[in-house]
Backbone as CSV, one residue per row, in Angstrom:
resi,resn,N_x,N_y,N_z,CA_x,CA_y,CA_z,C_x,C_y,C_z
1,UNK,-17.678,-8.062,10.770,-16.442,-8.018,10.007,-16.406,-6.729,9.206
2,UNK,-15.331,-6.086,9.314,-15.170,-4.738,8.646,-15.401,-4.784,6.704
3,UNK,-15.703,-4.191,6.435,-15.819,-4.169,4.796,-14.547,-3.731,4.525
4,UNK,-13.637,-4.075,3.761,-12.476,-3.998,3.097,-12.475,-3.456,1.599
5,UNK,-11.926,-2.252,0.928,-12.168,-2.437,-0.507,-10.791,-1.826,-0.596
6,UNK,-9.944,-2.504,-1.759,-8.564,-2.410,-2.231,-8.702,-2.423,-3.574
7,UNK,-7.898,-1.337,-4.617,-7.041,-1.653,-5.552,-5.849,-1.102,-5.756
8,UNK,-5.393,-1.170,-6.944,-3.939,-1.069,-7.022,-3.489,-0.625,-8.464
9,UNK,-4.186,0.982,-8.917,-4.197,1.355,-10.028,-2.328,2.164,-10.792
10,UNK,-2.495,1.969,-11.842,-0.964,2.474,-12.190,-0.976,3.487,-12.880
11,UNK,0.319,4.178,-12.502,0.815,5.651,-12.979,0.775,5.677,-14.561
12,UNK,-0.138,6.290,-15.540,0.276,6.223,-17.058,1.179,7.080,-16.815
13,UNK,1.773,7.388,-18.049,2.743,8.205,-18.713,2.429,9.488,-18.825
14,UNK,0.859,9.965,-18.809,0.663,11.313,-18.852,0.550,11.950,-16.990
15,UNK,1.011,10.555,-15.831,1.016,11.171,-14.707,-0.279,10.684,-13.914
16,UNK,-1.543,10.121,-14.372,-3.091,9.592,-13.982,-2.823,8.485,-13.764
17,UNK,-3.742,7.962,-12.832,-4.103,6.848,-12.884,-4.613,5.572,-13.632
18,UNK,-4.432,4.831,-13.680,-5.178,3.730,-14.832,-5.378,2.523,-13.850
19,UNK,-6.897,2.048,-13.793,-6.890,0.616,-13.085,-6.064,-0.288,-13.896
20,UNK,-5.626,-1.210,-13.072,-4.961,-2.804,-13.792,-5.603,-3.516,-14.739
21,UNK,-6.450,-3.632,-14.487,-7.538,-4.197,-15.409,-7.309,-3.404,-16.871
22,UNK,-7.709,-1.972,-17.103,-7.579,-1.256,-18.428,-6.166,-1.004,-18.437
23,UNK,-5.124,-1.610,-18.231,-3.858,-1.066,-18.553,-3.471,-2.414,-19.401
24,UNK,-3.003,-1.439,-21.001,-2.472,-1.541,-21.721,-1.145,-1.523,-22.060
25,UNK,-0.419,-0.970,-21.706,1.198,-0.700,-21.748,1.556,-1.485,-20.990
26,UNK,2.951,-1.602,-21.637,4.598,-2.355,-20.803,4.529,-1.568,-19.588
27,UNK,6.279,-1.946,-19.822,6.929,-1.366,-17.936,7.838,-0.900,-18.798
28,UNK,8.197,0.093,-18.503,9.507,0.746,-18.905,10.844,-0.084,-18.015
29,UNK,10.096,-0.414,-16.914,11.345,-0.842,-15.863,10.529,-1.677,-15.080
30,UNK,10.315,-3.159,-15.555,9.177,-4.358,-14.556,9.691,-4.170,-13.395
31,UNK,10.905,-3.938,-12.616,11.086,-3.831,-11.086,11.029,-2.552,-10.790
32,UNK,10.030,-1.606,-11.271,9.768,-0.337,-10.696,8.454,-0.034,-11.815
33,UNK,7.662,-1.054,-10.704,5.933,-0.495,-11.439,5.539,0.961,-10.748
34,UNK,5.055,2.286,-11.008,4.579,3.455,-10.339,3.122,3.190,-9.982
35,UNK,2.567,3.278,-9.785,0.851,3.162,-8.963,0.819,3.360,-7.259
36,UNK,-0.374,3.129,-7.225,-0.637,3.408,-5.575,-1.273,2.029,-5.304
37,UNK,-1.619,2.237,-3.960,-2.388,1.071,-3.420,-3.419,2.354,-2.888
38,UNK,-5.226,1.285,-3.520,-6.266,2.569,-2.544,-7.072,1.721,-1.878
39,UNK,-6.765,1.691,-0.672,-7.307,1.196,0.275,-8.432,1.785,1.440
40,UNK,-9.654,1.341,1.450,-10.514,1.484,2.567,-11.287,0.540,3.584
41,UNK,-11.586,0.889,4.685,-12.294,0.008,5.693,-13.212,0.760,6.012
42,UNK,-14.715,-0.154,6.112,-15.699,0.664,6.374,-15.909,2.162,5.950
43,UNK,-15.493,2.204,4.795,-15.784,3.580,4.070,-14.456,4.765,4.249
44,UNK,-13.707,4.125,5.305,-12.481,5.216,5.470,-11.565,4.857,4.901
45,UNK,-11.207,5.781,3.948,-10.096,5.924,2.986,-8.955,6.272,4.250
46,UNK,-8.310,4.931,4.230,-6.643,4.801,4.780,-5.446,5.351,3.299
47,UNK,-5.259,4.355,2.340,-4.412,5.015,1.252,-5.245,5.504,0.303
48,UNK,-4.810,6.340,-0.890,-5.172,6.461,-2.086,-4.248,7.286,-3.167
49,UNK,-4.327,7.462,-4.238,-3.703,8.049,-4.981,-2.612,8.748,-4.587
50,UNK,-2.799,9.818,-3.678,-1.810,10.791,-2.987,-0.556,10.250,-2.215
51,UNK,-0.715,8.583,-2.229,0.455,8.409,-1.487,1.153,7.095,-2.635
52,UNK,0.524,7.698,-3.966,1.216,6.796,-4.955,3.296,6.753,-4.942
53,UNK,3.647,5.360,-5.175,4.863,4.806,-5.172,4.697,3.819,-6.312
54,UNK,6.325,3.017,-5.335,6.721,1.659,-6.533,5.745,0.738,-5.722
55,UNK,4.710,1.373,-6.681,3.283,-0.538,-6.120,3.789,-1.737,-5.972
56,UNK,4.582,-2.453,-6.903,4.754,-3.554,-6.057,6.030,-3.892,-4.915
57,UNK,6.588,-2.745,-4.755,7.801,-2.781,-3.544,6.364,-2.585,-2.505
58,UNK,5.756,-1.585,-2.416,4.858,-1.525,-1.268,4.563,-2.448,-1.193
59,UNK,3.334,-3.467,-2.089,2.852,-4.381,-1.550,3.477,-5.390,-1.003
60,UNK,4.976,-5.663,-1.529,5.589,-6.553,-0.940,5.943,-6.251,0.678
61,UNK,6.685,-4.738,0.676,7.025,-4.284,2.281,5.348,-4.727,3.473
62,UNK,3.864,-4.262,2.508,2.797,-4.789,3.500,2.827,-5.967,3.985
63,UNK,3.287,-7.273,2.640,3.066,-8.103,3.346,3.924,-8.867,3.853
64,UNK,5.011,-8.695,3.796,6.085,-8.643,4.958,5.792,-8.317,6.188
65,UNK,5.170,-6.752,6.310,5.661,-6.433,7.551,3.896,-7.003,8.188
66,UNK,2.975,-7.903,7.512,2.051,-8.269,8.089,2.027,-9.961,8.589
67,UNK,3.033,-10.647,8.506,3.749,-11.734,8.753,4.559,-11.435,10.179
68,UNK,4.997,-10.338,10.166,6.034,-10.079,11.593,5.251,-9.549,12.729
69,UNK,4.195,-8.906,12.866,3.873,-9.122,14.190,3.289,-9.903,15.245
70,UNK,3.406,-11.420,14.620,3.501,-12.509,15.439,4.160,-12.255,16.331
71,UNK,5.638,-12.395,15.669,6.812,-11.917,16.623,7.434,-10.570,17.622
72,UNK,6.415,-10.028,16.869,6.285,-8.086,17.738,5.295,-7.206,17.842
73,UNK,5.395,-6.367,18.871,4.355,-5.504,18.899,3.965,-4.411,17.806
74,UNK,4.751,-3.853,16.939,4.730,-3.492,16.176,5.529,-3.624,15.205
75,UNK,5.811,-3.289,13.705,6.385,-3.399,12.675,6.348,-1.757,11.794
76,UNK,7.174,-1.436,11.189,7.275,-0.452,10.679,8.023,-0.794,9.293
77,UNK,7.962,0.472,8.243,9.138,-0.025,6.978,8.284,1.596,6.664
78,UNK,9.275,2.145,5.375,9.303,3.483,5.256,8.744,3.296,3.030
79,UNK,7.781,4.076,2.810,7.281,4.065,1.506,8.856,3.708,0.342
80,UNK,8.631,2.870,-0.421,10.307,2.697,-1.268,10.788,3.943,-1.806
81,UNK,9.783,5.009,-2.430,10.672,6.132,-2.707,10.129,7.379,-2.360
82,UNK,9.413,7.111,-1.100,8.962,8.717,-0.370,9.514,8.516,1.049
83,UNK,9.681,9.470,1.725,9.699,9.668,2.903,8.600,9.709,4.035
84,UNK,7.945,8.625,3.722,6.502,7.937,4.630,6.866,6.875,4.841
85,UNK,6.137,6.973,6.427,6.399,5.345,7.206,4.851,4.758,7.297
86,UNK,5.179,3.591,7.196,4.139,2.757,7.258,4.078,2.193,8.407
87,UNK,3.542,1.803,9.624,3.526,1.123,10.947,2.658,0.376,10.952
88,UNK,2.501,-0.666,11.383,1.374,-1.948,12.136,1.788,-1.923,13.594
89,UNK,0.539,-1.960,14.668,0.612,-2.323,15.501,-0.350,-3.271,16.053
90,UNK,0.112,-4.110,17.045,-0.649,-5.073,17.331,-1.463,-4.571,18.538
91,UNK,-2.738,-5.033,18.601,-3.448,-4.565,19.642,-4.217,-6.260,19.815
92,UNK,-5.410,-6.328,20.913,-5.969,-6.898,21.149,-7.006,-6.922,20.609
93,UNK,-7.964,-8.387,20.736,-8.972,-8.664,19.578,-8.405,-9.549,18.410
94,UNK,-7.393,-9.780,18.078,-6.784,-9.912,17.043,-6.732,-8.280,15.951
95,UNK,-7.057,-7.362,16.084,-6.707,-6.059,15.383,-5.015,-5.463,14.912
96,UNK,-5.000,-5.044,14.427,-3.824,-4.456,13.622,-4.052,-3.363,12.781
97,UNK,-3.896,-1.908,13.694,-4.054,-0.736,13.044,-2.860,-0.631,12.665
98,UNK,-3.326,0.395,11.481,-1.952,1.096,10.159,-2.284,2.388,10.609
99,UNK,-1.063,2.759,10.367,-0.467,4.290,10.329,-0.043,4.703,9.264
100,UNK,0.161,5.928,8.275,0.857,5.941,7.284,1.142,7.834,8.415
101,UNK,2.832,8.237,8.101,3.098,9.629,8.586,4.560,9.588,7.934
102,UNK,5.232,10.915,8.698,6.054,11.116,8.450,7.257,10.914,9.160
């Protein structure tokens, strides 16, 4: 089984990162949290910082679009306020590689 390690740190106000855990502050706007999702498998950094957004629109579009390829070979949806696509495709094994491009 692949090693998985995820978090989901947020944008302070001076522009850095802050894990969830040490964050102190409000939301200026609760339906537009800024953070990233940093995600790795087996040591390979898939997301991190650099492809920071509205964290919880992403996480919601992931797990959406990780519910739909029951029904399809692949799934796609585009970052909420960048111009990056996110793709799942279904392969065999039960596997489901991600793409993040342009």
């Amino acid at each position: 089984m692949p090693e998985t390690s995820a978090a989901d740190p947020l944008r302070s106000a001076d522009g850095g990162f802050v894990p969830v855990s040490a964050w102190s502050g409000g939301f200026a706007d609760p339906d537009r949290i800024d953070g990233a999702i940093v995600l790795s498998v087996d040591g390979q950094v898939f997301l991190d910082e650099d492809y920071g957004d509205l964290v919880d629109r992403l996480w919601a579009y992931i797990l959406t679009m990780l519910e739909e390829p029951g029904e399809k070979d692949s799934v796609e949806a585009f970052f909420p306020g960048r111009p990056l696509r996110l793709a799942f495709r279904r392969v065999g094994g039960g596997r489901l590689p991600a793409s993040v491009g342009r």
